[in-house]
N, C-alpha and C positions, 0 to 999 in steps of 0.2 A: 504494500500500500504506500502510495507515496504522500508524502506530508507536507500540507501547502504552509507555503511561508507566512509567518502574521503578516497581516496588511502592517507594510514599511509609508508612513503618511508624506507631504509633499516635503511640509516640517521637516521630517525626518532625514530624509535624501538632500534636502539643503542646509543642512547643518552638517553631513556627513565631506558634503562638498568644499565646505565654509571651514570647516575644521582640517581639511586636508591642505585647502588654501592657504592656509593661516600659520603653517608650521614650515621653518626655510630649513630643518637638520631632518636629518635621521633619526638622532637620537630625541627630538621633537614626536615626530610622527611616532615613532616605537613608543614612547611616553603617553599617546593618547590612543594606543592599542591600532594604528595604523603598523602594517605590513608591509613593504614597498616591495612589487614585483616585476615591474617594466618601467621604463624610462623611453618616451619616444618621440620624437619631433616634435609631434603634434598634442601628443596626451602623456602625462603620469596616471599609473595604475597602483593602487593599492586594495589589503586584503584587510579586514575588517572583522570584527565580532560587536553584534550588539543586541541585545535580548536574546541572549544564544541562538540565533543566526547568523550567518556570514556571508559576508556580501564583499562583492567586486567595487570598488568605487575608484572611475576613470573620470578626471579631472584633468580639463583640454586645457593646452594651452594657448596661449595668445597666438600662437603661430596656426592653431586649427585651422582658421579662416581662409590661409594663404592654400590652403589644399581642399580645402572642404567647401563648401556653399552652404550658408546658413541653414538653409530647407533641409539640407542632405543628412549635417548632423546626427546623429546612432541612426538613423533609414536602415541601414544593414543588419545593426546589431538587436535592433526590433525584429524583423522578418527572421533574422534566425533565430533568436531565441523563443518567437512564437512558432517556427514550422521546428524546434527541435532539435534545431544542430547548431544551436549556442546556448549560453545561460538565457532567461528568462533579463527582460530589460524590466526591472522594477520603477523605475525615474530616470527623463531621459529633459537636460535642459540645453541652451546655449553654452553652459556652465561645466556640462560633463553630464558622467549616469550613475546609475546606482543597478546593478545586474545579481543576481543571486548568483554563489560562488559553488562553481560545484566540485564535489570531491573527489579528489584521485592526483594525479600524477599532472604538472603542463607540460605541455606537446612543445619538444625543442625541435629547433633547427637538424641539429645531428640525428634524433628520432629520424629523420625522413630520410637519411642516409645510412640507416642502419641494418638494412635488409630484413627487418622483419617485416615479412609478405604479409603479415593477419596485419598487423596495423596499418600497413600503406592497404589495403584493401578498404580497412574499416574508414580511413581518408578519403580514399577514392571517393565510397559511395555517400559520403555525405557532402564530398563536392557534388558529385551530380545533381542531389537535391539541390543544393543551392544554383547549380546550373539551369534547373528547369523552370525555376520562379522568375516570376514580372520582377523586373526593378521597379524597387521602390519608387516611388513619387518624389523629386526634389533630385534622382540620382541619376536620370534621365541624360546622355552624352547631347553627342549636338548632331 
């Protein structure tokens, strides 16, 4: 049976965002139970606990814009977390998102180079899915 996450309010997801803002150290974020897991042009990612849940919270940065179009912002990371082949997007702002974190193992770089066939399979077939959906609204080329 799977176990739906407590409703996370808007409140909630903007204070996780505001809080992740607000800290310029590591040792900052670690202090307010923030996890730091990626670092990337466009977004910082960290890993979270709170009401014993755990949540993903990606908090863009200024530079987003310069790659993204306002409209576009999480587009992707909605459609896959609703058809299944990503986390669930729980809050999703100009600001950043707030995604449920799901458990196991992240999929590295060298994973894909590792020749285990079951997981470049189980990759595959969730590209596909993602290959066969409308693009989002907002994500539209020219």
């Amino acid at each position: 049976m799977v176990q739906a996450l407590p409703r996370l309010t808007e409140q909630d997801a903007e204070e996780l965002l505001r809080a992740a803002s607000s800290s310029s150290t590591k040792q900052d974020l670690e202090a307010k139970g923030f996890v730091p897991l990626t670092i990337g042009f466009a977004n910082i990612v960290f890993g979270v606990e709170r009401g014993g849940q755990n949540y993903v919270v990606k908090k863009y940065t200024d530079l987003i814009l310069l790659r993204i179009a306002p409209e576009a912002l999480g587009a992707c990371d909605i459609l896959a977390g609703e058809v299944g082949v990503g986390p669930k997007v729980l809050y999703s702002s100009s600001g950043g998102m707030v995604m449920e974190r799901i458990p196991g193992v992240e999929l590295q770089e060298q994973d894909m180079h590792s020749c285990d066939f079951d997981l470049l399979d189980s990759v595959a077939k969730a590209l596909s899915v993602v290959h066969r959906l409308e693009v989002p609204q907002g994500c539209e080329g020219e």
